[in-house]
C-alpha positions as a Markdown table, in Angstrom:
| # | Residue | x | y | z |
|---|---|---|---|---|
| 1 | Unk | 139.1 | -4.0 | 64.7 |
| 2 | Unk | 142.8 | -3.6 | 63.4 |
| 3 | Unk | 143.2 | -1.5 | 60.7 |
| 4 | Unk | 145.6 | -4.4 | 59.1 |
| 5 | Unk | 142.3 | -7.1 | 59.5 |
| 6 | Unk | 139.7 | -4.6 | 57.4 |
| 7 | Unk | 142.3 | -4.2 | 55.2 |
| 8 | Unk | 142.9 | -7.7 | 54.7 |
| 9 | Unk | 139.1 | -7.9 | 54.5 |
| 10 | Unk | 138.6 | -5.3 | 51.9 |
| 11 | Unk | 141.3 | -6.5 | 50.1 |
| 12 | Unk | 139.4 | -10.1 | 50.1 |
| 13 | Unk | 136.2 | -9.3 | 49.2 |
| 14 | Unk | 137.7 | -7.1 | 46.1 |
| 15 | Unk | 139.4 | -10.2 | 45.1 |
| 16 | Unk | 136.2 | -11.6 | 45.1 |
| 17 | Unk | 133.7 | -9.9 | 43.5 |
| 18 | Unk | 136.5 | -8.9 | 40.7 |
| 19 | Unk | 137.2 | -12.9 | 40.2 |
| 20 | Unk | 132.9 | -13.4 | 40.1 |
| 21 | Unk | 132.8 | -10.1 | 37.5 |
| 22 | Unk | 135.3 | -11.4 | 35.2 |
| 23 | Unk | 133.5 | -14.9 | 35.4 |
| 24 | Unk | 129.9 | -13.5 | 34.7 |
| 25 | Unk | 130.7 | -10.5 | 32.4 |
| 26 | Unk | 128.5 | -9.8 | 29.5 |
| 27 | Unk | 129.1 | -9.3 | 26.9 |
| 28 | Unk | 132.4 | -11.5 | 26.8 |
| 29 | Unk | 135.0 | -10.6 | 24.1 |
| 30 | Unk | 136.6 | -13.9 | 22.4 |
| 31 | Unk | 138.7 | -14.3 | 19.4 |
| 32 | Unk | 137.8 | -18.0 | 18.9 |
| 33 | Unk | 138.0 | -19.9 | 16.0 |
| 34 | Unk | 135.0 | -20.2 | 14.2 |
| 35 | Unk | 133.6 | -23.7 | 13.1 |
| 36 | Unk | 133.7 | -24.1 | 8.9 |
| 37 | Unk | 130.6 | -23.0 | 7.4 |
| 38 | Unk | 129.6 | -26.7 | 6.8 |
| 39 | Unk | 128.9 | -27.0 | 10.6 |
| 40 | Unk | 128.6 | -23.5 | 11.7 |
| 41 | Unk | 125.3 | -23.7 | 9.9 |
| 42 | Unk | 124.1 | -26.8 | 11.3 |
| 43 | Unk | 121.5 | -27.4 | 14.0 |
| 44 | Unk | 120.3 | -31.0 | 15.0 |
| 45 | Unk | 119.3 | -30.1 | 18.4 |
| 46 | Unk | 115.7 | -30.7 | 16.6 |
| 47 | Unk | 116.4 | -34.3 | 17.2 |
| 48 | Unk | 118.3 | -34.2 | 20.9 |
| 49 | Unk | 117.6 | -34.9 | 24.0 |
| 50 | Unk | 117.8 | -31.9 | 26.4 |
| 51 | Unk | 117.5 | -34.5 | 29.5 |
| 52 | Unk | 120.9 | -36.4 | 28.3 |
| 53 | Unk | 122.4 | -33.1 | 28.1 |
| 54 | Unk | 121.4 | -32.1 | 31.4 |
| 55 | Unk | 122.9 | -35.5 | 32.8 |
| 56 | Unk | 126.0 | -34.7 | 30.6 |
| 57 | Unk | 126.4 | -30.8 | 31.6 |
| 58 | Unk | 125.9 | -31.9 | 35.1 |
| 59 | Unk | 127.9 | -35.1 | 36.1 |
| 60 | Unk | 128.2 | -37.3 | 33.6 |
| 61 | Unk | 130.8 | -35.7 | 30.7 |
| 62 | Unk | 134.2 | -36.8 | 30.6 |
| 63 | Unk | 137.0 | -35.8 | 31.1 |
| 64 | Unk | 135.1 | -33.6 | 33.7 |
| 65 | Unk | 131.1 | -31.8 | 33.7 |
| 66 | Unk | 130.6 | -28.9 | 32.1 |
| 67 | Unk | 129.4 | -27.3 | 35.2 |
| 68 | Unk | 132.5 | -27.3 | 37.0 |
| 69 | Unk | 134.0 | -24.8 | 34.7 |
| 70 | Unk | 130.3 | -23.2 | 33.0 |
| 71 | Unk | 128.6 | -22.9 | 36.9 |
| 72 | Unk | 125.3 | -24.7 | 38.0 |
| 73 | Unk | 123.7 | -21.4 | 36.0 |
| 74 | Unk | 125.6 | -21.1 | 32.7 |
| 75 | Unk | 127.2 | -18.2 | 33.8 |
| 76 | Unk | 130.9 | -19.0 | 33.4 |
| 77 | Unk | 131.5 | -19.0 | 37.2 |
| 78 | Unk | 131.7 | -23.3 | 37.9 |
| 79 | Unk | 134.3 | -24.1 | 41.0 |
| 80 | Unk | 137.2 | -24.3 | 38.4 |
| 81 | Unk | 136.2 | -21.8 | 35.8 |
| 82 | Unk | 137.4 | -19.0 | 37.5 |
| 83 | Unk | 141.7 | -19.9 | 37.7 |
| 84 | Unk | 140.7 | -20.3 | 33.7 |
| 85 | Unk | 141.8 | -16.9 | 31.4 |
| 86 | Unk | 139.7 | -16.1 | 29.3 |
| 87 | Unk | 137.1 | -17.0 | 31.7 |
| 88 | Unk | 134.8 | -19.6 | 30.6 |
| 89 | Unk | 131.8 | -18.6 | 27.8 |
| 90 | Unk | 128.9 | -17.2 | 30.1 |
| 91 | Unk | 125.9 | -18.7 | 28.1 |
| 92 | Unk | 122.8 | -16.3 | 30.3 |
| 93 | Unk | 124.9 | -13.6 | 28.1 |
| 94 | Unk | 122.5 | -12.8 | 25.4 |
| 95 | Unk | 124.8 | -9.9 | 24.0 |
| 96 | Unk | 127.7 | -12.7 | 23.4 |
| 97 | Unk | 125.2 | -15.9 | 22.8 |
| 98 | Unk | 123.5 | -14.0 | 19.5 |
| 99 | Unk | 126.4 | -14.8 | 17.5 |
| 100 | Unk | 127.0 | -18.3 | 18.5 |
| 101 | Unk | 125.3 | -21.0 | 16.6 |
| 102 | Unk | 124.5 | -23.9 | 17.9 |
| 103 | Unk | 126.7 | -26.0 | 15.3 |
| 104 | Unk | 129.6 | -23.1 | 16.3 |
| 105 | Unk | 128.8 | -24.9 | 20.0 |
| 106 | Unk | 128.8 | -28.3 | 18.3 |
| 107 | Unk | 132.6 | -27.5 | 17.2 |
| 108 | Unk | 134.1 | -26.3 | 20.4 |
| 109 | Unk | 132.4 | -28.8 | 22.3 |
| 110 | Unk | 134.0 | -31.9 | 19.9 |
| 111 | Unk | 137.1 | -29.5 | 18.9 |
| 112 | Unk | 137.8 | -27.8 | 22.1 |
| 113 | Unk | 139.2 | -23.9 | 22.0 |
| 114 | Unk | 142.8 | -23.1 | 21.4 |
| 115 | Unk | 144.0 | -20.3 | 23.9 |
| 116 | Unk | 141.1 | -21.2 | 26.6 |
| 117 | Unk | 140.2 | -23.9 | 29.3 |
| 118 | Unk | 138.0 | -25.7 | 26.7 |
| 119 | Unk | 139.0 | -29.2 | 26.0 |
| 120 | Unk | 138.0 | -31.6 | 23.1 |
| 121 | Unk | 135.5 | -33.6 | 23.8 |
| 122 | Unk | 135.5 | -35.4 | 20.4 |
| 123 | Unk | 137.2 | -38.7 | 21.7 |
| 124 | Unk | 134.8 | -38.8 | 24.8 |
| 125 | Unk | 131.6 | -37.9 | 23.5 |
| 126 | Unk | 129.4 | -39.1 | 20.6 |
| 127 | Unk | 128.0 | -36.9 | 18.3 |
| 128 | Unk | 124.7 | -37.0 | 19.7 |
| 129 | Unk | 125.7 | -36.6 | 23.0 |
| 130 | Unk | 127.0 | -33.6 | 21.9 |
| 131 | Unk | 123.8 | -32.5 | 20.2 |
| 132 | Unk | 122.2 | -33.3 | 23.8 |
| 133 | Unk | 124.5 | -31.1 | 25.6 |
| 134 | Unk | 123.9 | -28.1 | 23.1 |
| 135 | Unk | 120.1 | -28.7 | 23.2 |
| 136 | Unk | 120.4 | -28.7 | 27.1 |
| 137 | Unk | 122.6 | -25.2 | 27.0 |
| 138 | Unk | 120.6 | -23.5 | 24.2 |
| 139 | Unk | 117.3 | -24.3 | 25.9 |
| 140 | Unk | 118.1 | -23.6 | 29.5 |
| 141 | Unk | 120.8 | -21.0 | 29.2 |
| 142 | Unk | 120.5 | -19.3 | 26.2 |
| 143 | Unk | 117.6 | -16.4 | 26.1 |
């Protein structure tokens, strides 16, 4: 083989596993805003439906699923997730999931997240959809 082709290989593959690193790196470092205490502190995933979350995270969340940015596994590496900086929130990451409430998730997921790829959701989603979605995350994701 031409020393130009494994070069262009090498060069490849670094892109690659340095784009899937960045994606699934634990702990992740983020400066977002936090939610006000009011609904940092709240939790009505009691009440949610993890299924309807799973439908939402999936396929059915507008403007688009969580998964294509979050990855079939949580992980942060979905098919568009990775041209996103900061990369998008790994939730398999205990070391950065600790500290995030699930009315913090509430927030970002109805408020979206100045400086990242996060979007608002708030005009798309209800409430309890929202709830469902966090549920789904916190109970398939989150360890």
């Amino acid at each position: 083989m031409k020393k130009s082709v494994v070069f262009i290989a090498l060069l490849t593959s670094l892109f690659v596993a340095s784009s899937a690193f960045a994606a699934g790196t634990c702990p992740q470092e983020r400066k977002t805003k936090p939610a006000p205490a009011n609904i940092a502190g709240m939790d009505e995933t009691g009440g949610a439906n993890a299924d309807h979350g799973k439908a939402l995270y999936e396929k059915d969340a507008k403007p688009m699923a969580c998964k294509q940015c979050h990855g079939d596994n949580g992980d942060g590496m979905g098919k568009l997730g990775a041209a996103l900086k900061p990369n998008p929130r790994n939730f398999t990451c205990a070391d950065t999931m600790k500290d995030v409430s699930a009315g913090q998730m509430f927030y970002i997921i109805k408020n979206g997240s100045t400086g990242t790829g996060m979007v608002a959701h708030e005009k798309t989603l209800k409430d309890n959809d929202i709830w469902d979605v966090v549920k789904y995350i916190r109970s398939t994701f989150v360890k």
